[in-house]
N, C-alpha and C positions, 0 to 999 in steps of 0.2 A: 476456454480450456480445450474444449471438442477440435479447435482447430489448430492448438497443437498437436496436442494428439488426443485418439479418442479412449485412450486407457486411464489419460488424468481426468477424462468428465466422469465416468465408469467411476473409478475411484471417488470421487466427490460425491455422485449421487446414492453410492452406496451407504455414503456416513450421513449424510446432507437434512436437516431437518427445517421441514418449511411451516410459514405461518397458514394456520388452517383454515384459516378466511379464507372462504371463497368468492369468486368476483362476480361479477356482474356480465359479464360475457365469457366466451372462450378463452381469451387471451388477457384477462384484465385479472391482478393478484397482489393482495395487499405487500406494501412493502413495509411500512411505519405508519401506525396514526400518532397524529400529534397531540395532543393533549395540554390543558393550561396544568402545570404542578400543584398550582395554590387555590383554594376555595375548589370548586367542584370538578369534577375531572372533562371540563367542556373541550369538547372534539374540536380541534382549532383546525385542522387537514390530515384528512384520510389519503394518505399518498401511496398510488397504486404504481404499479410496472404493468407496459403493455407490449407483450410479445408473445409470438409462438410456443415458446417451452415455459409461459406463468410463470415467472421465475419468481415475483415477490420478495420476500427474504426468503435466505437459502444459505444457510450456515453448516459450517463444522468444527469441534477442536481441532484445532492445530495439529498435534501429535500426532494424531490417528490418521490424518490426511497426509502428513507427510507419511509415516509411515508404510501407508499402501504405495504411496510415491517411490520408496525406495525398492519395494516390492518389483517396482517395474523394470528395475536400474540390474544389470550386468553387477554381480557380488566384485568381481576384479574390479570394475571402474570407482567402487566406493570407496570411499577411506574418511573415518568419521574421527572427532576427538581433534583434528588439528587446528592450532594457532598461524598464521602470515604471519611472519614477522620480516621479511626482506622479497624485495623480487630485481630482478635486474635482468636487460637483454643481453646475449653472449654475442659475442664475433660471430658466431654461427647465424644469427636471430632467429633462436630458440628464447622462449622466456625459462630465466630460471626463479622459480618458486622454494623460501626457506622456509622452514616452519622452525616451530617453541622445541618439538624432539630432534631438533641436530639433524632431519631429511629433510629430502629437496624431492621437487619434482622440473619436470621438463614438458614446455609445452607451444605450441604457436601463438597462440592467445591465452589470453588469462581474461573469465569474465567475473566481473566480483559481484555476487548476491547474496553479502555477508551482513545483512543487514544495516539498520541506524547507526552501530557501531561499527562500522568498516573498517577493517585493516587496511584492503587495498584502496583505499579512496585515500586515507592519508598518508600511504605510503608513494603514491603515482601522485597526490597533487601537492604533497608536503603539509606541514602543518607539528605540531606536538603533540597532537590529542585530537580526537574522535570530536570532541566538543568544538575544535574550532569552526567544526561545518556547521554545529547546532543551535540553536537558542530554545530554551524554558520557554516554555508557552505560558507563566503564568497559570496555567491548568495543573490540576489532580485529577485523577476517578479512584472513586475507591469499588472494588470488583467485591464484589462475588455471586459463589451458583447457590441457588437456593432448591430445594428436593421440589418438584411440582407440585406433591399433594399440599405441602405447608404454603406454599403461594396461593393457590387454588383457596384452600382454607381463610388465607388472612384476606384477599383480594377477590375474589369471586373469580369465576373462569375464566369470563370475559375477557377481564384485563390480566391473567395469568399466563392465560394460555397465547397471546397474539404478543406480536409485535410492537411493543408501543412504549412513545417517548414524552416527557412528560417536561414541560418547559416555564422556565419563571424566572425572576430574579437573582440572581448570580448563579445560575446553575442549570445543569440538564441531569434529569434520568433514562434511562433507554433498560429497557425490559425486554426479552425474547427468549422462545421455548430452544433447549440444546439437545438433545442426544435424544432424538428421535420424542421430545416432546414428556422426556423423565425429568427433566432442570429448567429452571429459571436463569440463565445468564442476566447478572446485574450491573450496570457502569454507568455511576453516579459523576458525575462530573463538577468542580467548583472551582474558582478560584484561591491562586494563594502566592504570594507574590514572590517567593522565593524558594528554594529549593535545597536547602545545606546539604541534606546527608549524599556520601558518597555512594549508594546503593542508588537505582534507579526505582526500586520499587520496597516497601516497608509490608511484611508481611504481619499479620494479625495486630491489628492495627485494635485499640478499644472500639468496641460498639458505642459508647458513648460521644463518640467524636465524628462520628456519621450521622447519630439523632441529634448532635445540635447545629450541622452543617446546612440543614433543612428541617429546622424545628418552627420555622415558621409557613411550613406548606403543608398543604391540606390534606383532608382526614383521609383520602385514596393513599397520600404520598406515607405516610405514619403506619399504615396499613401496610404496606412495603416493607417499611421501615421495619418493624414488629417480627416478618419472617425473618429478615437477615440478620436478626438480635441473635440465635445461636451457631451461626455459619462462619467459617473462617474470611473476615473482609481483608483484602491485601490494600492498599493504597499505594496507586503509579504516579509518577512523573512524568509530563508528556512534554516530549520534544519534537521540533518542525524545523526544517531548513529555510523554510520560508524569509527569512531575513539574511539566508546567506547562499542562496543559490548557484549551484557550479555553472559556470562559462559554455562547460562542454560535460558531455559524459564520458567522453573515449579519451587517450593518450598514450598514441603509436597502437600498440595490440594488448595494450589491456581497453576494457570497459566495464562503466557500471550499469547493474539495473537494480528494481524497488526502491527499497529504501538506504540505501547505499546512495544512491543517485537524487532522490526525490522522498526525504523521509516528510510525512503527512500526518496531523491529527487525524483521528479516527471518526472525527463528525460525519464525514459525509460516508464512511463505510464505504471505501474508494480504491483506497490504500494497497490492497492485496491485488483489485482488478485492474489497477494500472502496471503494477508488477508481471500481472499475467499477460497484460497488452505487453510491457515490452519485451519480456520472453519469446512472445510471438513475433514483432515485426525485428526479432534480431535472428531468429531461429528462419527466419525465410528470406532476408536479406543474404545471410550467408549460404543458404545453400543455392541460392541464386546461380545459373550456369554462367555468369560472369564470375564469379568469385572462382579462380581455377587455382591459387596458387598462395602460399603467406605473405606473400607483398601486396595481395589484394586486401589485405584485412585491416588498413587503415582507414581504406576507402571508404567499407561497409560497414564498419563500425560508425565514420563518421555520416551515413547516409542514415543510421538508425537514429543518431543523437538530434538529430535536424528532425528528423520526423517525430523524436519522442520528448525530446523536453520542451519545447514550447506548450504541447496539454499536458505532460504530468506536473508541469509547477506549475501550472494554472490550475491542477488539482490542490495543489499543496497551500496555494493561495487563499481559493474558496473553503477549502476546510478547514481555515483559521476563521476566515468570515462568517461562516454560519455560526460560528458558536456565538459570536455578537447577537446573531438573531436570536438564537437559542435562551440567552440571556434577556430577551428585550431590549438589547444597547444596539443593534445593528441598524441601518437606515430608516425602516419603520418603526422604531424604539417598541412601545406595547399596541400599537395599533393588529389587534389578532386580525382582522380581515384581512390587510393587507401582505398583512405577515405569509398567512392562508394561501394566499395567491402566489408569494415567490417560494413554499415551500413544496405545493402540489408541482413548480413548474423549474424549478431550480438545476435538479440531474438531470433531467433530459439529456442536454449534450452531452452527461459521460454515460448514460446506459444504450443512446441509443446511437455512438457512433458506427460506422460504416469499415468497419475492420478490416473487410478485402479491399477497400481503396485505401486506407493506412498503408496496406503491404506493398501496393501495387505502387503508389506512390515511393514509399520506400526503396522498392525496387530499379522502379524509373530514377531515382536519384542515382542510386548506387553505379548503375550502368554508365549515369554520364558523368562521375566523379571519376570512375576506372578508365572509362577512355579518356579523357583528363589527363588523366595517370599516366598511362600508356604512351600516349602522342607526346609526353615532355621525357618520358623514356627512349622515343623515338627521335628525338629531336638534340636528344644528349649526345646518345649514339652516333648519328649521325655526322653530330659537331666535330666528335672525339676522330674520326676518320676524313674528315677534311683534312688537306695538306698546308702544312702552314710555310708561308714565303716569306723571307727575308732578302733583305738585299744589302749586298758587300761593297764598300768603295773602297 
């Protein structure tokens, strides 16, 4: 975030509430301990982050965080409340954007970060519905915040106050402190093989339908269970591209990012950092001193999608897979040792990539994409002023 800019880190750190465990060195901070769900709450992996800023876990609501977000935004450049409903390039190649109130807007590019339901993604790649990029995972979680002190009370501090995910038999729990350490954020997870209702999410859902989801895990997980008895549980539906991944992210001067582009189960808590990675290698791809003009923008668009979708759907991939583990069904079935070892070592690759070589590589694409570009520009030209000969008999 600090490297797009440093007013969205500011903004984050200011809501941001972290697990209080502190680590074993300067740089070492808990991220999730893992926990067996059923019989005694055995420590399967303590899984730590190791960098300069502790990062650990390090949450915020949504809301709030956008909200200071818009704080930073130019009032004229916002405009909130609208639906896409058409976009199309003019003769001019200006994009023109329609919305659901009868305005349009105008623009060189159009980047779409309109979430897992994207208007622009099926409006630029075709399709009927939002659905045809998606598939059911098969997954539920049923959510909710629980007041600290009532956790505290039913589970003891320990496991109240930290980060911690709890794993077994057709299911995951994951527990962590929100809003500066006053709630319990809740997201139980389970199987369920289909999905009817038209809503994406079912609010107030019975308590009863949670304690028998995990009526056979242990006296820790019932303890849990017991707080969230008078809180509002919402029950989601979780859906992944992973079964249907785009070709590309770009198409002429539109592009996607997040989840628009690369919608992810939320296992690996990945989701939002890879949206922020490609904010970034598109945000510095374009302002690239190559990029002089709107004919450049196919270019850099497609030098970001080259550098960014091969790891965000390798994001999207893995966080279908770990729920397997999650479950016990994944390559090590119940083997916890083993288990132990891919899960202390597993993110690595996505927390600790090398972000100014992302850019940097990005950038070195983008440059030989544009002269590319250019030299068959040059080469048109050129053609078109050749003299053409014929010969009369």
């Amino acid at each position: 975030m600090g490297m797009i800019d440093p007013t969205i880190l500011k903004a984050f750190k200011e809501l941001a509430t972290e697990d209080p465990t502190e680590g074993d060195d300067d740089i070492e901070r808990t991220w999730i301990n893992f926990r067996l769900g059923y019989g005694d709450p055995t420590l399967v992996a303590p899984v730590k982050t190791r960098d300069k800023t502790r990062t650990g876990i390090c949450g915020s609501r949504r809301a709030p965080f956008m909200d200071k977000l818009v704080e930073q935004i130019p009032k004229e450049l916002c405009h909130f409340n609208k639906r896409l409903t058409g976009v199309e390039k003019l003769a001019s190649g200006l994009m023109n954007l329609v919305f659901e109130d009868g305005t349009n807007s105008f623009a060189n590019a159009v980047v779409g970060a309109d979430g897992i339901r994207s208007s622009l993604r099926q409006l630029a790649f075709g399709g009927n519905s939002h659905l045809d990029y998606l598939s059911f995972t098969r997954t539920v979680c049923y959510r909710a915040l629980v007041p600290m002190h009532i956790a505290v009370d039913a589970m003891g501090k320990e496991l109240a106050t930290t980060s911690e995910m709890y794993i077994g038999p057709g299911g995951h729990i994951l527990t962590y402190p929100i809003d500066r350490g006053a709630m319990m954020n809740v997201v139980a997870c389970t199987q369920q093989d289909s999905w009817d209702s038209e809503a994406w999410a079912i609010k107030n859902v019975p308590f009863e339908r949670v304690q028998g989801t995990f009526s056979q895990w242990g006296p820790h997980v019932q303890n849990l269970l017991k707080a969230m008895k008078d809180q509002s549980v919402d029950l989601w539906s979780l859906w992944d591209s992973a079964d249907k991944p785009l070709s590309t992210y770009c198409k002429d001067h539109l592009v996607l990012i997040g989840d628009a582009a690369h919608a992810s189960l939320p296992h690996q808590g990945a989701g939002a950092g890879q949206a922020i990675e490609d904010a970034l290698v598109l945000a510095e791809v374009l302002s690239s001193l190559d990029v002089k003009r709107p004919a450049d923008l196919p270019a850099a668009f497609q030098a970001y999608d080259a550098m960014r979708r091969p790891r965000s759907q390798k994001v999207v991939r893995t966080s279908r897979e770990v729920g397997d583990v999650y479950r016990l069904e994944g390559p090590d079935g119940d083997d916890l040792e083993s288990i132990g070892i891919d899960l202390r070592t597993r993110l690595n690759w996505v927390w600790y990539e090398d972000q100014d070589l992302q850019v940097l590589r990005a950038k070195e694409l983008c440059s030989m994409l544009l002269a590319q570009s250019r030299e068959m520009e040059r080469m048109k030209v050129a053609t078109a002023k050749q003299p053409r000969w014929g010969w009369v008999y």
